[in-house]
TIRO-837458 format. One record per atom (N, C-alpha, C): atom name; x negated, y negated, z negated; residue number from 0. Coordinates in pm, 1 decimal, decimal comma. Atoms other than C-alpha are relative to their C-alpha. Layout:
+------+----------+----------+----------+-----+
: atom :        x :        y :        z :   n :
+------+----------+----------+----------+-----+
:   CA :        X :        Y :        Z : NUM :
...
+------+----------+----------+----------+-----+
***
This chain:
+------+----------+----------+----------+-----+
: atom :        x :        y :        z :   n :
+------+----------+----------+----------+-----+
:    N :    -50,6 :    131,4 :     35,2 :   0 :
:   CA :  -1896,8 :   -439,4 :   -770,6 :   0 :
:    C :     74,0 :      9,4 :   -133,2 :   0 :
:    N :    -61,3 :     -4,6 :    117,8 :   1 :
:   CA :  -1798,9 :   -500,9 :  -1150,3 :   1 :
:    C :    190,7 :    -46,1 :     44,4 :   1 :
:    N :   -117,6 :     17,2 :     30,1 :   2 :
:   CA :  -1400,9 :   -503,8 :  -1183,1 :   2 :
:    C :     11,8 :   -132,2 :     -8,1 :   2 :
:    N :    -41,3 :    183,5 :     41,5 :   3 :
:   CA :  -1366,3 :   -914,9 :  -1284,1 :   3 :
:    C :   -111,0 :    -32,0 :     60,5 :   3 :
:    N :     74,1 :     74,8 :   -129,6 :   4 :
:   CA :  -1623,0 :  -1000,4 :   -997,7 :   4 :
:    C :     62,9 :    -56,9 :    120,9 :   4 :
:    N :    -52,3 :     41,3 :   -104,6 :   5 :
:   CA :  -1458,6 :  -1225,5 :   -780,4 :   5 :
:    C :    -39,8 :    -21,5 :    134,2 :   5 :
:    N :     42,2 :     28,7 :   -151,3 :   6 :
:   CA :  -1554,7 :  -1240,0 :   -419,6 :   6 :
:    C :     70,2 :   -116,8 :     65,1 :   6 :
:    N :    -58,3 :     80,1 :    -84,6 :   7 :
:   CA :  -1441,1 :  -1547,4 :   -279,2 :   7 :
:    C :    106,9 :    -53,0 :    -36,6 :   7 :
:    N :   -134,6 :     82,5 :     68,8 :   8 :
:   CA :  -1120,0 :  -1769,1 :   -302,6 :   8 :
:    C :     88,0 :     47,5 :    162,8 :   8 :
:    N :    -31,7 :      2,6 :    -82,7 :   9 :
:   CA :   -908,0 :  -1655,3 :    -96,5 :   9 :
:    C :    166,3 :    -82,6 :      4,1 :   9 :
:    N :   -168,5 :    133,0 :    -11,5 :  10 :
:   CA :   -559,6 :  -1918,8 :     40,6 :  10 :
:    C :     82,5 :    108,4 :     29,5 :  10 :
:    N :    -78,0 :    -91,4 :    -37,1 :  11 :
:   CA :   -252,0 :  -1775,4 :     98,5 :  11 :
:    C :     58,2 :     17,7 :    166,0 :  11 :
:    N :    -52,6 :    -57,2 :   -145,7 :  12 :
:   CA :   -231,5 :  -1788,4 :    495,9 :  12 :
:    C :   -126,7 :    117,5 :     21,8 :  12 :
:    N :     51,3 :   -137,7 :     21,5 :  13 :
:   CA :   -529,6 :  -1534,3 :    436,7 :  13 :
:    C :     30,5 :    142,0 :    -55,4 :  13 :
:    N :   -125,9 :    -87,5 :     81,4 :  14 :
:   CA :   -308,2 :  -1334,3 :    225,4 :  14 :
:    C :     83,7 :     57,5 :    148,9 :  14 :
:    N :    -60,3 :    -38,4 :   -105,0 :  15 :
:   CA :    -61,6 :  -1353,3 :    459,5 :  15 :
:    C :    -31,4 :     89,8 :    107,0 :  15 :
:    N :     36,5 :    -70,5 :   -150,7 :  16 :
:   CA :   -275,2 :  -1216,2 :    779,2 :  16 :
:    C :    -63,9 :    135,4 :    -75,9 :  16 :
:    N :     51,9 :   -140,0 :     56,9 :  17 :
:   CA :   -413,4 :   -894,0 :    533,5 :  17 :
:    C :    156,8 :     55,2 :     -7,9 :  17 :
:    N :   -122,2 :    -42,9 :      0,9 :  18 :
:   CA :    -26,7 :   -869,8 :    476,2 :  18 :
:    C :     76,9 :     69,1 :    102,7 :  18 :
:    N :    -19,2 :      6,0 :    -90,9 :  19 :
:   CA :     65,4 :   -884,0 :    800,2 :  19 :
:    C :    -58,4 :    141,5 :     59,5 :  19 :
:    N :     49,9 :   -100,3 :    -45,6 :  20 :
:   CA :   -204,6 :   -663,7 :    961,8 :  20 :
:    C :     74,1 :    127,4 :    -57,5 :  20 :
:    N :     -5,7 :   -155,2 :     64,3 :  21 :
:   CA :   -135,8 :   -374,4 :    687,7 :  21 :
:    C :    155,7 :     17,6 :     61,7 :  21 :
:    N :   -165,9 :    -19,1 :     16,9 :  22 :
:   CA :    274,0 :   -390,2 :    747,1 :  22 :
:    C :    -29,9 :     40,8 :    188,8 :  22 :
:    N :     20,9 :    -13,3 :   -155,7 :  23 :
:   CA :    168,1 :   -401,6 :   1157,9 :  23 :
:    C :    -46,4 :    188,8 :    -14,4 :  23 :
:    N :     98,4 :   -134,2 :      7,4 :  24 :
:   CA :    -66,8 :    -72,2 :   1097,1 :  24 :
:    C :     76,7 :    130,1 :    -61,4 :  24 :
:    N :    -46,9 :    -79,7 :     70,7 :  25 :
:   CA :    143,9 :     82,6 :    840,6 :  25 :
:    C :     99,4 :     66,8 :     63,6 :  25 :
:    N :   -113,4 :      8,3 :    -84,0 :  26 :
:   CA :    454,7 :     52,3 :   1044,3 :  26 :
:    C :    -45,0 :    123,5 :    152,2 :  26 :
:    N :     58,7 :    -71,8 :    -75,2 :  27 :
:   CA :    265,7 :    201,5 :   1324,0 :  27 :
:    C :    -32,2 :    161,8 :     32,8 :  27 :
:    N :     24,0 :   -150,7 :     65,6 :  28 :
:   CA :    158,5 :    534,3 :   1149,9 :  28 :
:    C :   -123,7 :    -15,0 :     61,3 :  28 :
:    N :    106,8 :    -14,6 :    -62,6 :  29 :
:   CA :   -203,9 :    458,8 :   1271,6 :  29 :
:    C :   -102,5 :      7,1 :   -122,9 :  29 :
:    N :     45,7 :    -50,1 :    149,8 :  30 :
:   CA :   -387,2 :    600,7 :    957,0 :  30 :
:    C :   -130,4 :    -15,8 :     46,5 :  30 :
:    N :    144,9 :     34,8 :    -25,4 :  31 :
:   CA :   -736,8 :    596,7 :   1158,2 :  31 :
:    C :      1,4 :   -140,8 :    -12,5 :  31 :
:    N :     56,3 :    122,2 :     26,0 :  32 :
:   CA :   -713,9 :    237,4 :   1162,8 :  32 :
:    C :     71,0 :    -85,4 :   -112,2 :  32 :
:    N :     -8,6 :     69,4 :    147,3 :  33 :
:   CA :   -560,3 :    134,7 :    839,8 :  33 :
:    C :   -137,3 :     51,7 :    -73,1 :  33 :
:    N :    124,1 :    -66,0 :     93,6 :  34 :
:   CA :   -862,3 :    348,3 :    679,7 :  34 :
:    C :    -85,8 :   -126,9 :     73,5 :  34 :
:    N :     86,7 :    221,8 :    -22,0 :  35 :
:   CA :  -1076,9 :      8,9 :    845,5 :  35 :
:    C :     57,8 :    -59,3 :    -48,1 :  35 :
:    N :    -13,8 :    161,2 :    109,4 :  36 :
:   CA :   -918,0 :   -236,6 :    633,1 :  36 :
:    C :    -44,4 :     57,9 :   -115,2 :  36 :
:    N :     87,6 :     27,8 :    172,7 :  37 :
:   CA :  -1111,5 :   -108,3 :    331,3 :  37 :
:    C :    -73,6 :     16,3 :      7,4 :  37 :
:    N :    120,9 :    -18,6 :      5,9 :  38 :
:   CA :  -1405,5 :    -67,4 :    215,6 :  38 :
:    C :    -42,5 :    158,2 :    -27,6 :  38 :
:    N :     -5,1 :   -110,8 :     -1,5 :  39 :
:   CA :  -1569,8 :    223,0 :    252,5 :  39 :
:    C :    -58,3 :     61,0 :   -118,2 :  39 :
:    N :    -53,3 :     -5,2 :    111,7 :  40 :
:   CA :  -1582,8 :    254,5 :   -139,8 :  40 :
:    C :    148,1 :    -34,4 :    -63,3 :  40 :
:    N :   -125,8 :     70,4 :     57,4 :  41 :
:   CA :  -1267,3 :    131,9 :   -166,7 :  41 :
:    C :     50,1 :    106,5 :   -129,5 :  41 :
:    N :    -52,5 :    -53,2 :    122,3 :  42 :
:   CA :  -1081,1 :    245,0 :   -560,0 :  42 :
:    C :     96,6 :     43,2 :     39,0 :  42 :
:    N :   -180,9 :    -23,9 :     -6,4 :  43 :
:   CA :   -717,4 :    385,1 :   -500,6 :  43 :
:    C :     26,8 :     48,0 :    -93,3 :  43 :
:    N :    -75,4 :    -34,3 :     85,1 :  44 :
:   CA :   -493,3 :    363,5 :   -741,8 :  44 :
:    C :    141,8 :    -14,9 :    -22,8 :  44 :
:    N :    -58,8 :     14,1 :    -59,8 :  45 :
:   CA :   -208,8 :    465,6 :   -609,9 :  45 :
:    C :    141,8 :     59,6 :   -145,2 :  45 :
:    N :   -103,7 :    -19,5 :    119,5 :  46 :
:   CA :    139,5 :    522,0 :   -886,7 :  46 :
:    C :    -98,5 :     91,0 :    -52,3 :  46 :
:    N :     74,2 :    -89,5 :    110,5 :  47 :
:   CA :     42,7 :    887,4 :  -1066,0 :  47 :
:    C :    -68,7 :     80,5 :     83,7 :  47 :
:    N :    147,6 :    -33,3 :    -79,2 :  48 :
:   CA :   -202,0 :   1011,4 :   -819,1 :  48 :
:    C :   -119,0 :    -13,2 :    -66,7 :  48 :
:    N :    135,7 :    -55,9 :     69,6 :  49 :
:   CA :   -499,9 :   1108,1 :   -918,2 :  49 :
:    C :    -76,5 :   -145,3 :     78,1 :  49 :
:    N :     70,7 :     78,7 :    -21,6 :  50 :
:   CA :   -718,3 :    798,6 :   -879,5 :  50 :
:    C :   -129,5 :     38,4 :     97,8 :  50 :
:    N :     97,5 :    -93,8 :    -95,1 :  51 :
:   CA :   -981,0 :    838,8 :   -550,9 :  51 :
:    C :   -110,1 :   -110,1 :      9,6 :  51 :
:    N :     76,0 :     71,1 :     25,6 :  52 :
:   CA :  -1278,7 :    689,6 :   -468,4 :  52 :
:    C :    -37,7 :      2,0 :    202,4 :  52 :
:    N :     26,0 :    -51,9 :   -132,2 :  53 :
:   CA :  -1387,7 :    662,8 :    -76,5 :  53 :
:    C :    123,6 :     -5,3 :    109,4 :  53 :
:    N :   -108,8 :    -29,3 :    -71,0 :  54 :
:   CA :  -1231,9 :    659,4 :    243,1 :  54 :
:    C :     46,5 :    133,2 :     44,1 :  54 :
:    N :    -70,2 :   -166,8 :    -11,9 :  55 :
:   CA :  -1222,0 :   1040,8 :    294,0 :  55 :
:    C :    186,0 :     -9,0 :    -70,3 :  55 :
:    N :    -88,5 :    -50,1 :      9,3 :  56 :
:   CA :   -984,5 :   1074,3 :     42,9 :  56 :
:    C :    110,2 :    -72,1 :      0,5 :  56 :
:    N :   -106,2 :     76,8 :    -84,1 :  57 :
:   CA :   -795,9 :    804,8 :    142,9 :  57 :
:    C :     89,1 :     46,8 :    121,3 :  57 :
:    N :    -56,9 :    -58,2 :    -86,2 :  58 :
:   CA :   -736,2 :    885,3 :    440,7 :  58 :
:    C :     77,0 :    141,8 :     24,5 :  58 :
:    N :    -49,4 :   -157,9 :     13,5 :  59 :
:   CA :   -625,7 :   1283,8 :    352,8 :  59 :
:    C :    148,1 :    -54,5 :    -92,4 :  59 :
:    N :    -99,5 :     73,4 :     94,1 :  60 :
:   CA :   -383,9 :   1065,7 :    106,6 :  60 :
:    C :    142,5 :     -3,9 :    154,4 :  60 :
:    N :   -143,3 :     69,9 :    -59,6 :  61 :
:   CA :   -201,1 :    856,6 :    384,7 :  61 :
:    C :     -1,5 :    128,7 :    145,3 :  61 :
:    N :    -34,3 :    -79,9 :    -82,5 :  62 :
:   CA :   -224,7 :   1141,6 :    626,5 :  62 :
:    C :    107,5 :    117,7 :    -22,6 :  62 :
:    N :   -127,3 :   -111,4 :    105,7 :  63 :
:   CA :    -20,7 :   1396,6 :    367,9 :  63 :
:    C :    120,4 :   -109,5 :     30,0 :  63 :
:    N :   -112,6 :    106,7 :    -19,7 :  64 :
:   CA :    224,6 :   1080,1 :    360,9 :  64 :
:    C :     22,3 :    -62,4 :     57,7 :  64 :
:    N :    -94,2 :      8,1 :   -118,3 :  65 :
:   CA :    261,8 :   1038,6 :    692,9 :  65 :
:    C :     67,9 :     72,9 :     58,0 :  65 :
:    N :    -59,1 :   -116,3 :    -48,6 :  66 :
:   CA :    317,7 :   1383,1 :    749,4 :  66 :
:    C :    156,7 :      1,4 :    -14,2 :  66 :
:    N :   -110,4 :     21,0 :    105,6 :  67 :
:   CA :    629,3 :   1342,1 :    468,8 :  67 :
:    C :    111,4 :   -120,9 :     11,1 :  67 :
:    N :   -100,6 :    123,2 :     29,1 :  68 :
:   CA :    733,6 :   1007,2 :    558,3 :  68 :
:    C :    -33,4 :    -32,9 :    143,3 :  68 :
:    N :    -41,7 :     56,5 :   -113,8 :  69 :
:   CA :    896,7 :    974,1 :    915,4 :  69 :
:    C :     49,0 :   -179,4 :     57,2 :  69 :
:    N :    -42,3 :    142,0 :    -52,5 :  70 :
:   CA :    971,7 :    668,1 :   1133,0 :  70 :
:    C :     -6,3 :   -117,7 :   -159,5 :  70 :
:    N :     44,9 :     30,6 :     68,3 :  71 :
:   CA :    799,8 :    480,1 :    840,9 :  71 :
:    C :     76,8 :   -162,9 :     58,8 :  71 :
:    N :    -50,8 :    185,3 :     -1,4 :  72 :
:   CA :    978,8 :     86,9 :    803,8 :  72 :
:    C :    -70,9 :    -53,7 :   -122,9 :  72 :
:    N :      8,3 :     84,3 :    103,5 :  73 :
:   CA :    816,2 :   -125,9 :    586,5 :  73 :
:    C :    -30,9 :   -155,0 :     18,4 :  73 :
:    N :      8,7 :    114,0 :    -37,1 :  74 :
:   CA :    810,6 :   -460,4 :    524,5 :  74 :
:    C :    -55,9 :    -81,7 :   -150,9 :  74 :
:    N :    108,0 :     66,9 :    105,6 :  75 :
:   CA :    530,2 :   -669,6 :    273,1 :  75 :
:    C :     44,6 :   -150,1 :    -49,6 :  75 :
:    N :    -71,1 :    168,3 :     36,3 :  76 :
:   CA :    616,7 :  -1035,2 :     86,6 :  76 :
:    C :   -103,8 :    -10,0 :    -96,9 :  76 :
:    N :     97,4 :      2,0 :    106,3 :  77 :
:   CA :    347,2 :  -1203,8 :    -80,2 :  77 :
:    C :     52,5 :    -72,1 :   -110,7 :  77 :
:    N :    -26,7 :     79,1 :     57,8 :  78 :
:   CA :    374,5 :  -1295,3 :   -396,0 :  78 :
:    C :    -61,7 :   -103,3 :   -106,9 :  78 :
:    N :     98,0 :     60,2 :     71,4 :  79 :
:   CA :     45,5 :  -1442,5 :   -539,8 :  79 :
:    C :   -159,1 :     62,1 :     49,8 :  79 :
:    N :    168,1 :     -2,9 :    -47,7 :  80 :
:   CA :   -321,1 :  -1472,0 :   -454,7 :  80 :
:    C :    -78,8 :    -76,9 :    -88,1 :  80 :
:    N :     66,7 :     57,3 :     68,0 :  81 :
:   CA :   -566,6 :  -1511,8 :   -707,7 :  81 :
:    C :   -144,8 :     46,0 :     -1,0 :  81 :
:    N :    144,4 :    -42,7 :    -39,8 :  82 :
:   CA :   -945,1 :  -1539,8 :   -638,5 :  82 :
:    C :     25,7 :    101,6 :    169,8 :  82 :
:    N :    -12,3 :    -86,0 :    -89,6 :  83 :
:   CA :   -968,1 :  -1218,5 :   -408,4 :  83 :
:    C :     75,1 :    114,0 :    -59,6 :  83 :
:    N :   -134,6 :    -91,5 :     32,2 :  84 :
:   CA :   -657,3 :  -1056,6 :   -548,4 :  84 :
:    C :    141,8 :     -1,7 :     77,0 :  84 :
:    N :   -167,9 :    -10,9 :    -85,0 :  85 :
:   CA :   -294,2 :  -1063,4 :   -325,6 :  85 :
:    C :     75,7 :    102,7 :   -117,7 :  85 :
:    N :   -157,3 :    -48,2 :     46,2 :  86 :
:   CA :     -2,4 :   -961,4 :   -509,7 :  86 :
:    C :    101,8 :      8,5 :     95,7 :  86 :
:    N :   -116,6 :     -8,1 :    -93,5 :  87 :
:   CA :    265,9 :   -829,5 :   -284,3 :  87 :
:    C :    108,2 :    106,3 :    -44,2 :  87 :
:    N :    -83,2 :   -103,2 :     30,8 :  88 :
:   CA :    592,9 :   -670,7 :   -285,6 :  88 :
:    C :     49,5 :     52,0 :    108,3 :  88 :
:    N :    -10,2 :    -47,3 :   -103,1 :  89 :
:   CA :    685,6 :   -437,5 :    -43,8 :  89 :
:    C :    168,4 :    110,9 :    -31,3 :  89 :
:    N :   -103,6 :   -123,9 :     40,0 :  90 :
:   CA :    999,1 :   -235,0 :     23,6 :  90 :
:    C :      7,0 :    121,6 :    152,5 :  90 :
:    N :     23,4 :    -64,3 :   -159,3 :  91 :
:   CA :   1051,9 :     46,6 :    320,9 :  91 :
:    C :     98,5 :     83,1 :    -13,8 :  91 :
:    N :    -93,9 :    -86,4 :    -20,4 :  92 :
:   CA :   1285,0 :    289,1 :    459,8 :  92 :
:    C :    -68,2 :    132,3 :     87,0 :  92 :
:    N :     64,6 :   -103,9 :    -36,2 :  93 :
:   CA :   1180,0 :    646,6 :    613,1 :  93 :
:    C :     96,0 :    102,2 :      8,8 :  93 :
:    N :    -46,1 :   -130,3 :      3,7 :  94 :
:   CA :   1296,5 :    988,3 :    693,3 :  94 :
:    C :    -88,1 :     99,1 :    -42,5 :  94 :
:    N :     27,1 :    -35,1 :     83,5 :  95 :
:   CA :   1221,9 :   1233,1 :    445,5 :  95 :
:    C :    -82,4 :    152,9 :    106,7 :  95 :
:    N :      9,2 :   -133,1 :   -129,8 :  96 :
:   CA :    990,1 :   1541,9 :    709,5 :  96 :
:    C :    -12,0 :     92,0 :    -78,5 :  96 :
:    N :    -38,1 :   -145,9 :     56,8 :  97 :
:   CA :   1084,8 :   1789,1 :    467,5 :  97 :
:    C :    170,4 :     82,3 :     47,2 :  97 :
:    N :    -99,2 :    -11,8 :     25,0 :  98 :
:   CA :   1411,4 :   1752,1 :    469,9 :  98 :
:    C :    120,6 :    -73,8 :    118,1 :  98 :
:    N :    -75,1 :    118,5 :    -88,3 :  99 :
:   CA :   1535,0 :   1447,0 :    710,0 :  99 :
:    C :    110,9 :    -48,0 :    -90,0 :  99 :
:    N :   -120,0 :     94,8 :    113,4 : 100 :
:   CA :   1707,3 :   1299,9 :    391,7 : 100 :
:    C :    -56,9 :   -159,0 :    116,5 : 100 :
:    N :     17,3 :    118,5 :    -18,1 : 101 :
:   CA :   1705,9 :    889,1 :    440,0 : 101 :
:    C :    -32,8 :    -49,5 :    -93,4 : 101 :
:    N :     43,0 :     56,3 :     92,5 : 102 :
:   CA :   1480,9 :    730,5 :    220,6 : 102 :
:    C :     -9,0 :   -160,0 :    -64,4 : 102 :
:    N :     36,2 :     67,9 :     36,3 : 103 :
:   CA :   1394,3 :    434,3 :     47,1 : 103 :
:    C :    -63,0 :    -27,9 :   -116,5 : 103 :
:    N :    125,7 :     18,8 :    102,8 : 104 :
:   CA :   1143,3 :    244,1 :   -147,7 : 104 :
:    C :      1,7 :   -131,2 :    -15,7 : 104 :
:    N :      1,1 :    109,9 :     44,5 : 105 :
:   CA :   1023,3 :    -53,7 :   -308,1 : 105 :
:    C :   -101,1 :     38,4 :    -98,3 : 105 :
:    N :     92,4 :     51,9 :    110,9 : 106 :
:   CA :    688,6 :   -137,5 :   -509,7 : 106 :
:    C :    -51,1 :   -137,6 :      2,6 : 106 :
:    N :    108,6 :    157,9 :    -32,8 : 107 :
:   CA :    420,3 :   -420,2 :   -602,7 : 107 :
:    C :   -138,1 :     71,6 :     32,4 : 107 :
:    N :    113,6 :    -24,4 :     11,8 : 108 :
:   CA :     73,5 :   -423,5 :   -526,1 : 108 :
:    C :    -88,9 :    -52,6 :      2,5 : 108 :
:    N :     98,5 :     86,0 :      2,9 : 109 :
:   CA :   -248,6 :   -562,8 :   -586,0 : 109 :
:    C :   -120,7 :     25,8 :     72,2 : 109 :
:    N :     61,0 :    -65,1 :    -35,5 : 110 :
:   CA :   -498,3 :   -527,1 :   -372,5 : 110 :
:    C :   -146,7 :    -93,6 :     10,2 : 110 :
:    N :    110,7 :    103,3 :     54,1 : 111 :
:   CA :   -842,3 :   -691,5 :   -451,0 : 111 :
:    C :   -125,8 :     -0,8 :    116,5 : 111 :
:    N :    -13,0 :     -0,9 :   -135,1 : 112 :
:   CA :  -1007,8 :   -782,4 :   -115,6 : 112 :
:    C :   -170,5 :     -2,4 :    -36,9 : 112 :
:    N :    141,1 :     40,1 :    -25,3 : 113 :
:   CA :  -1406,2 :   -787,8 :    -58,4 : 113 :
:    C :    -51,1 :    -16,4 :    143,7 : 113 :
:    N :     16,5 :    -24,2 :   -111,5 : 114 :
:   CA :  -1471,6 :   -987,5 :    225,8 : 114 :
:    C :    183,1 :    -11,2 :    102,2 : 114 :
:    N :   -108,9 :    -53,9 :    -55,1 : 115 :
:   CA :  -1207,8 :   -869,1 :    507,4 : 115 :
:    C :     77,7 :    135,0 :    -17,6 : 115 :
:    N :    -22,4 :   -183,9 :      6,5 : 116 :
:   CA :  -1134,8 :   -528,0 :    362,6 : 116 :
:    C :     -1,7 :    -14,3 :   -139,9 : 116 :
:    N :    -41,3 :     29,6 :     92,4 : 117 :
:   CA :   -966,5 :   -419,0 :     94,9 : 117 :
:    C :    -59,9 :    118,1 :   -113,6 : 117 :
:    N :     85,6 :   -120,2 :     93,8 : 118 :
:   CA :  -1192,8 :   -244,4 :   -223,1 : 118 :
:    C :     77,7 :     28,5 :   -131,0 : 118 :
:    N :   -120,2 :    -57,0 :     45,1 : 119 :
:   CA :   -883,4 :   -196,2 :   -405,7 : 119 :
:    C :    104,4 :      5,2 :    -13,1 : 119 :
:    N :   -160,3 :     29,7 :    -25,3 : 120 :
:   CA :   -553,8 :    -88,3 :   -370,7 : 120 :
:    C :     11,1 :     59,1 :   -117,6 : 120 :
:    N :   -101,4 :    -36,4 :    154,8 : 121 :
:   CA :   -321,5 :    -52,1 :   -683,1 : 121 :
:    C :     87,4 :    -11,6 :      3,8 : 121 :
:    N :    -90,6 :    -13,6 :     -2,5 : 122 :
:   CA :     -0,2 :     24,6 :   -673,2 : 122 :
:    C :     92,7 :     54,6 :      1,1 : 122 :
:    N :    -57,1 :    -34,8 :     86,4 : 123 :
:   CA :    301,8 :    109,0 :   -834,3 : 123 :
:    C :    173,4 :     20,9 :     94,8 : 123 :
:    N :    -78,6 :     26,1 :   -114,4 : 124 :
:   CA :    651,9 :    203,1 :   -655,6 : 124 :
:    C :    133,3 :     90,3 :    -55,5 : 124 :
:    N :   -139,1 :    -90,8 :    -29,4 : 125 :
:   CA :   1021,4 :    346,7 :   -695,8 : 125 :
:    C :     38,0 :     56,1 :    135,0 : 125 :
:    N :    -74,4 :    -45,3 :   -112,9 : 126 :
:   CA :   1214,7 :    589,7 :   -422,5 : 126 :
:    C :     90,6 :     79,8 :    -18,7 : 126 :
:    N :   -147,2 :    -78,4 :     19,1 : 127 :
:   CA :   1543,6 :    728,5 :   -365,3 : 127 :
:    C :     33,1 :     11,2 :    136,7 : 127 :
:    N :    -76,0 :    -82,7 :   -146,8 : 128 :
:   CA :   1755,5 :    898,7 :   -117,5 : 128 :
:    C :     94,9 :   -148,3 :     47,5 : 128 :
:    N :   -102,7 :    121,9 :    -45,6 : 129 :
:   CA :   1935,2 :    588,6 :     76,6 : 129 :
:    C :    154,2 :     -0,2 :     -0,9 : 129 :
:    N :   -111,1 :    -31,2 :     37,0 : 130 :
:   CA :   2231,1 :    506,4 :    -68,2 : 130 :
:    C :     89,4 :     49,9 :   -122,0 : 130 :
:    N :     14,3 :    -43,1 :    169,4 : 131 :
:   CA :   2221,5 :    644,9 :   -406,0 : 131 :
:    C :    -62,1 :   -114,1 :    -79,3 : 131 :
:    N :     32,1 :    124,6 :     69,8 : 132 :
:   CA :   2000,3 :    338,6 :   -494,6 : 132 :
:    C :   -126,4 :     79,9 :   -124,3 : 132 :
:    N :    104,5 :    -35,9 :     65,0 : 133 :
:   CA :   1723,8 :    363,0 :   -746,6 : 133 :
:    C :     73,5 :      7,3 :   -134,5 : 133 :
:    N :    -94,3 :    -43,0 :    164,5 : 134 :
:   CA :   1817,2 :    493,0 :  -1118,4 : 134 :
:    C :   -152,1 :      3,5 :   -106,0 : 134 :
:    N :    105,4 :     -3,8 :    149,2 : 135 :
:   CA :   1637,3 :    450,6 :  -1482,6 : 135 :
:    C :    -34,7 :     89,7 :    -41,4 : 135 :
:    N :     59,5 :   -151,5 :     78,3 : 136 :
:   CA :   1474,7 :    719,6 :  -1631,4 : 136 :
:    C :     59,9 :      6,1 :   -159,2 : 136 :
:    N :    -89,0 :     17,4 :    112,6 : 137 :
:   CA :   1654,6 :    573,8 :  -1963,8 : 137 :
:    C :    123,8 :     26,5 :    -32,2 : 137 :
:    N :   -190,8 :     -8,1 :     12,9 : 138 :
:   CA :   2025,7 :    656,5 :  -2072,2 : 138 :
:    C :     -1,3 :    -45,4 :   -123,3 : 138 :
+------+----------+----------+----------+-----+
***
């Protein structure tokens, strides 16, 4: 599927229920069945990760980072749907299974839907130890 090929129009209580599901699934730690909401080309392009292609390595992805990221909280907010694009922002909390620090997070993401399933995720994200708060890379 070319990149600026739109699939469909999708509204935002459709948004919503892809939102929904993923934050249900994610929350869960059920990595076999988040790998079904995409396509099984799906793009990932996940912060500085090596860009993947497939659900293999998807799934070896969120399985490393479930390993890493305990009692997983997150929670999704949409904030735009255009064509078959969702914009959302998401933030979450976790325990760190290296360490059992207390984490937190916060990104956006776009995830460009074909259909019911999603053929690309993109997205971008800060994390810090809870409590410390997130800091600039600038001085």
């Amino acid at each position: 599927m070319p990149e600026n090929q739109a699939i469909g129009q999708l509204t935002f209580d459709d948004a919503e229920i892809v939102l929904k599901r993923a934050q249900r699934l994610l929350n869960a730690g059920d990595v076999s069945e988040v790998v079904k909401t995409f396509t099984s080309d799906v793009v990932v392009r996940f912060a500085d990760f090596p860009e993947t292609y497939g659900r293999p390595p998807l799934e070896a992805f969120l399985r490393a980072r479930f390993a890493r990221q305990k009692n997983y909280r997150l929670q999704k907010q949409l904030r735009a749907v255009s064509g078959n694009v969702i914009v959302c922002y998401w933030d979450a909390e976790w325990e760190d299974g290296n360490d059992g620090r207390q984490m937190e997070g916060r990104g956006i993401e776009l995830l460009t839907m074909r259909g019911n399933e999603i053929a690309k995720w993109e997205a971008t994200f800060n994390v810090w130890s809870k409590g410390d708060g997130p800091s600039l890379p600038i001085v």
